[in-house]
ROTITOR-91035 format. One record per residue (C-alpha): residue number from 1; residue in three letters; x, y, z. Coordinates in Angstrom, 1 decimal, padded with zeros to 4 digits. Each point is the difference from the previous one (the first is absolute). Last residue first. Example, Ala and Ser with C-alpha at 12.3 -4.5 7.8 and 13.67 -1.06 7.14 Angstrom:
# residues 2
<pt num="2" residu="SER" xx="013.7" yy="-001.1" zz="007.1"/>
<pt num="1" residu="ALA" xx="-001.4" yy="-003.4" zz="000.7"/>
# end
This chain:
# residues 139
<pt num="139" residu="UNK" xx="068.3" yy="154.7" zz="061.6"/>
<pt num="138" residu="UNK" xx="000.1" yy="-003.5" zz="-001.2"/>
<pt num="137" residu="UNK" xx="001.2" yy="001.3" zz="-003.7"/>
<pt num="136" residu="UNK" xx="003.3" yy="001.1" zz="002.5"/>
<pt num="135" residu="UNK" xx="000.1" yy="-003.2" zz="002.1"/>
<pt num="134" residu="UNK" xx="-000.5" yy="-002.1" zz="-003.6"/>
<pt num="133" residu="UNK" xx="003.1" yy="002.1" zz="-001.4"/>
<pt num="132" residu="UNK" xx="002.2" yy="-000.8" zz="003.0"/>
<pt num="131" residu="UNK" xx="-001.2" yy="-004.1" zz="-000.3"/>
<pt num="130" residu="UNK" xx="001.2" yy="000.0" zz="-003.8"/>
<pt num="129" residu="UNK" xx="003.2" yy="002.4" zz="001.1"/>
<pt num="128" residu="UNK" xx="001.0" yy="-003.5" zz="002.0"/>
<pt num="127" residu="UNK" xx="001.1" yy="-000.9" zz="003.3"/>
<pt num="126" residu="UNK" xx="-003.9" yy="-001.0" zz="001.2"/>
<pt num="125" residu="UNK" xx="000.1" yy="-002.9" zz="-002.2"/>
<pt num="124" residu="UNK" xx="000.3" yy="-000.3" zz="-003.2"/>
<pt num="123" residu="UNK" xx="-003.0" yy="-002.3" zz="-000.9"/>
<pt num="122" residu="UNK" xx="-001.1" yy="-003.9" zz="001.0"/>
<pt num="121" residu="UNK" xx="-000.7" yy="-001.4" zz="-003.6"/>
<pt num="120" residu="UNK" xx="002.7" yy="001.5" zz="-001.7"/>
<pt num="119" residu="UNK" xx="002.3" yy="000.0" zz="002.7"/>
<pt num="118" residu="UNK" xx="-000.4" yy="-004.0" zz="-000.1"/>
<pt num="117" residu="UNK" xx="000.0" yy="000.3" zz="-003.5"/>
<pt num="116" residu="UNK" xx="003.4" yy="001.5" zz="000.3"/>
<pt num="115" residu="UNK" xx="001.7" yy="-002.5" zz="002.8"/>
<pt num="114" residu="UNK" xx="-001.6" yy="-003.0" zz="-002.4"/>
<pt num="113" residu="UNK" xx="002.1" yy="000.9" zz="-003.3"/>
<pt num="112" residu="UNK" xx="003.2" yy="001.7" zz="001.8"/>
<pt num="111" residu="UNK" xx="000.2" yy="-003.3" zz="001.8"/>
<pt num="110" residu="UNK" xx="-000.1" yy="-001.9" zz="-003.2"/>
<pt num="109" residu="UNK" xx="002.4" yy="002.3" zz="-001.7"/>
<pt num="108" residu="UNK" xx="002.0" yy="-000.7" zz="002.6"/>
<pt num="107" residu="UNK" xx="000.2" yy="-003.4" zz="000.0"/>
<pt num="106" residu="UNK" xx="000.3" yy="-000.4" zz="-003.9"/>
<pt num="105" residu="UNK" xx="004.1" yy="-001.9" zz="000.2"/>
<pt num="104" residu="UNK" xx="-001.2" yy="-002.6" zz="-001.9"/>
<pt num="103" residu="UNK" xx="000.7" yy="-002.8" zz="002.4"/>
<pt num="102" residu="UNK" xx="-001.8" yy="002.1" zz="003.5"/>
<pt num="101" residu="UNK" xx="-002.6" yy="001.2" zz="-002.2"/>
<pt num="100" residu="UNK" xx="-001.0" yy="-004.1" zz="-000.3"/>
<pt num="99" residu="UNK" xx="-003.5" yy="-000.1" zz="-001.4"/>
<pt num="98" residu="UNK" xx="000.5" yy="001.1" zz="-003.6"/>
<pt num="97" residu="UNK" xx="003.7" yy="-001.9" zz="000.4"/>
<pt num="96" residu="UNK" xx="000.9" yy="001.7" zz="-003.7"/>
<pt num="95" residu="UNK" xx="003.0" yy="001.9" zz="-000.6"/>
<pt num="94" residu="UNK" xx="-000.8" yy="002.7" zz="-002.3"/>
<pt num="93" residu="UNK" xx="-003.6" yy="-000.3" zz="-000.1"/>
<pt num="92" residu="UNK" xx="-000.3" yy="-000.4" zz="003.2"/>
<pt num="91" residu="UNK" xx="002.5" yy="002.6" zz="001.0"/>
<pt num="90" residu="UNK" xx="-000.4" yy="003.1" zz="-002.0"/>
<pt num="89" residu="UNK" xx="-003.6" yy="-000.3" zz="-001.6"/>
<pt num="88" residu="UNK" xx="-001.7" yy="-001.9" zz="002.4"/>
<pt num="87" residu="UNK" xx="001.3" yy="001.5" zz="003.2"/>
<pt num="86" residu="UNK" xx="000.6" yy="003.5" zz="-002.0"/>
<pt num="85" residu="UNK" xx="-003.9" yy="-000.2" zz="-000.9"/>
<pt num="84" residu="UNK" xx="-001.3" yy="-001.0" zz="003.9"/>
<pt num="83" residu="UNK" xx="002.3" yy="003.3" zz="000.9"/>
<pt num="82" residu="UNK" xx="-001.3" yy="002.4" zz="-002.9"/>
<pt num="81" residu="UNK" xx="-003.6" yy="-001.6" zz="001.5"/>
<pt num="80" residu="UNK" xx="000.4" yy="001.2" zz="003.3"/>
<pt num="79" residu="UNK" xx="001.8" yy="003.4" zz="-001.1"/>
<pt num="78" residu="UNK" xx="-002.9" yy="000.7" zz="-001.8"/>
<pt num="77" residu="UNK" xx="-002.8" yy="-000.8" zz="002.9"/>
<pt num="76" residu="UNK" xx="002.2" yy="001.4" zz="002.3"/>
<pt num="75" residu="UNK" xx="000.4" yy="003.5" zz="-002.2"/>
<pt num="74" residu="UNK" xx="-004.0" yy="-000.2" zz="-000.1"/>
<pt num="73" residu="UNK" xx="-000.3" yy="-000.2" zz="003.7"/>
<pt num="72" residu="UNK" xx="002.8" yy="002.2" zz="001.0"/>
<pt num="71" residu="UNK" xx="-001.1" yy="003.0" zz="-001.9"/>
<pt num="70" residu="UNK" xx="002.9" yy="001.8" zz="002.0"/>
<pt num="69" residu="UNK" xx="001.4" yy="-001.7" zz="003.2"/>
<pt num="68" residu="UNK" xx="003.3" yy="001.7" zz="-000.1"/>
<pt num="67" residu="UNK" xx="002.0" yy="-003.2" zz="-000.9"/>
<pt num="66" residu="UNK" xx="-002.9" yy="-001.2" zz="-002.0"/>
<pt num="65" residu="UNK" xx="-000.1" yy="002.8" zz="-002.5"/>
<pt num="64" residu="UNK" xx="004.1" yy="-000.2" zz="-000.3"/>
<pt num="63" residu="UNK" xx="-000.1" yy="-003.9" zz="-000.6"/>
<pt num="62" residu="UNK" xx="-002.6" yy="000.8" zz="-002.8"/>
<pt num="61" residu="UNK" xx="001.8" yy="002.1" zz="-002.1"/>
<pt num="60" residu="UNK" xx="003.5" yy="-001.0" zz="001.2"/>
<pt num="59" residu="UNK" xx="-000.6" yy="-004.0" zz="-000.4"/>
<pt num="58" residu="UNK" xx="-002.9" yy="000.6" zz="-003.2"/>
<pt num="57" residu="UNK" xx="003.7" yy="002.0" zz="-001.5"/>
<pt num="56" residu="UNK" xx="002.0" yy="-003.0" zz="001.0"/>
<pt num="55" residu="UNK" xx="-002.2" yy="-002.9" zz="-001.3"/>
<pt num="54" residu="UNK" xx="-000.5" yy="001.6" zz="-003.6"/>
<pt num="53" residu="UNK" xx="003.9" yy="000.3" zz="-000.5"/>
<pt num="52" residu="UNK" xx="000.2" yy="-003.4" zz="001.0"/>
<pt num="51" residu="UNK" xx="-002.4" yy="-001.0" zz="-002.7"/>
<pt num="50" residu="UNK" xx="002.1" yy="002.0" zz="-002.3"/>
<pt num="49" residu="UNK" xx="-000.1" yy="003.4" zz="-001.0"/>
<pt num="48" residu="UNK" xx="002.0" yy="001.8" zz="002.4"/>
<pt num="47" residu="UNK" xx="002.8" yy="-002.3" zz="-000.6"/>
<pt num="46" residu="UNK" xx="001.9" yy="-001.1" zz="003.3"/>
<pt num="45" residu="UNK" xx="003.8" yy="000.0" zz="-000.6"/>
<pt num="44" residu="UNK" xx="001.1" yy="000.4" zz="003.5"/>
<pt num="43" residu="UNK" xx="-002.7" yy="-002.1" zz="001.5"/>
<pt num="42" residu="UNK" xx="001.9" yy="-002.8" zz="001.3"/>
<pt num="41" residu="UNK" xx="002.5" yy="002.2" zz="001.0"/>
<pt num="40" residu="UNK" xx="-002.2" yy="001.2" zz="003.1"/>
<pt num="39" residu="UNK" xx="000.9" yy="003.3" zz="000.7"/>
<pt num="38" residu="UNK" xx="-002.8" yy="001.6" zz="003.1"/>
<pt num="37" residu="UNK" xx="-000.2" yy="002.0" zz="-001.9"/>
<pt num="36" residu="UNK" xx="000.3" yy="-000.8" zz="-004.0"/>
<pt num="35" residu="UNK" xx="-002.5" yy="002.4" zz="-001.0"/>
<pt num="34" residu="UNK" xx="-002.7" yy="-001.9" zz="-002.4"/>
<pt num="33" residu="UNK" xx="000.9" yy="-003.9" zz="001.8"/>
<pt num="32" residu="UNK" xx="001.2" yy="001.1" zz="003.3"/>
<pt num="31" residu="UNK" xx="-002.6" yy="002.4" zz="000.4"/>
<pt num="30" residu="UNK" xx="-003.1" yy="-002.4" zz="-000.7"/>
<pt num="29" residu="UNK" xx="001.6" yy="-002.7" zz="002.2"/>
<pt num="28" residu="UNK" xx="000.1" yy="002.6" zz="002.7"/>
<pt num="27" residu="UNK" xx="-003.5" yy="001.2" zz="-000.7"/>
<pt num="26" residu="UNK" xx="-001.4" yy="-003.5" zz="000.6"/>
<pt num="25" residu="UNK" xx="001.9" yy="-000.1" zz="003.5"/>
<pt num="24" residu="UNK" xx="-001.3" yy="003.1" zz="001.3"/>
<pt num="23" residu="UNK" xx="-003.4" yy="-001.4" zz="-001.4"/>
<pt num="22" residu="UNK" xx="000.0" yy="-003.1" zz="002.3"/>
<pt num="21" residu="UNK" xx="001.6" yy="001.9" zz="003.3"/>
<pt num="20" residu="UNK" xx="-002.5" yy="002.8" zz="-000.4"/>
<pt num="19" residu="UNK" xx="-003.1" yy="-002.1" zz="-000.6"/>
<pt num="18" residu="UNK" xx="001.1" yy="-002.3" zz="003.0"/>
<pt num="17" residu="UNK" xx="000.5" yy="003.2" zz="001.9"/>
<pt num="16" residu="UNK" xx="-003.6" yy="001.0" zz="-000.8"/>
<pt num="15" residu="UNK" xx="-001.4" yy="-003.5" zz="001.1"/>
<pt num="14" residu="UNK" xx="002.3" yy="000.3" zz="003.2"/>
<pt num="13" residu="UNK" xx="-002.3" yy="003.2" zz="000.9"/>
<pt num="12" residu="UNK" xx="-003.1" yy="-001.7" zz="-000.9"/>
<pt num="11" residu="UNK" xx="000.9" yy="-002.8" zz="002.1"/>
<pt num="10" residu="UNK" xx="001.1" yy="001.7" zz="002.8"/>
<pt num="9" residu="UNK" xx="-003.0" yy="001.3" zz="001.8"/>
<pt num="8" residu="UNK" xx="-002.2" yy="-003.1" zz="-000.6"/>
<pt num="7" residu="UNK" xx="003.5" yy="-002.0" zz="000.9"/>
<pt num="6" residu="UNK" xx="000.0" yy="001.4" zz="003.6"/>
<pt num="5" residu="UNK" xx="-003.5" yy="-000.4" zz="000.8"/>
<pt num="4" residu="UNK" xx="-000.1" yy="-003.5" zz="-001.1"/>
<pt num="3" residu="UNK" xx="003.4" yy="-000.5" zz="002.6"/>
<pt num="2" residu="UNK" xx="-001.3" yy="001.4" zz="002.8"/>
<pt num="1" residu="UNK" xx="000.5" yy="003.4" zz="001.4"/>
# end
């Protein structure tokens, strides 16, 4: 098998894990900050109602949908701009260096940014209930 052959199979199976991986570690941040596991202390005295507040329940909500691959496009295409928002908001704003993430401490929410309009535009993947519930409309 050549090397083309072998990434048209994977691809859309690395696409799902990618998807997993990315919203697996959404949903962490989203626990940590409304349910305290994994403990971080630096959000021990979280209010619901603040900005932070916000941020965790759109990190569960959304982080859960992607983690099983439900309504993936839409829930990208949110999480994609909570992430371009928390860049901005959280770490630009607050620290400045717009194009330096690296000095303002905003890499991730850059990555999360581009990794979930990536998924937006290219799907679940196969890994996903999305692709189960197109198989059984399909039939």
């Amino acid at each position: 098998m050549n090397t083309s052959a072998s990434c048209a199979i994977w691809t859309p199976r690395v696409l799902s894990i990618l998807r997993i991986v990315s919203s697996y570690m959404l949903l962490i941040h989203g626990t940590a900050k409304l349910f305290g596991v994994p403990h971080a202390a630096m959000f021990d005295n979280l209010q619901i109602a603040s900005l932070s507040g916000a941020a965790a329940i759109i990190e569960l909500i959304f982080g859960g949908l992607l983690l099983v691959g439900l309504f993936t496009r839409p829930a990208a295409f949110i999480v994609s701009g909570f992430a371009a928002a928390a860049y901005f908001i959280g770490h630009v704003a607050a620290k400045g260096n717009l194009l330096f993430p690296l000095l303002n401490g905003g890499e991730a929410a850059v990555l999360y940014c581009f990794v979930f309009l990536y998924i937006w535009v290219a799907g679940p993947g196969p890994w996903s209930l999305d692709a189960m519930m197109r198989k059984d409309t399909a039939s």
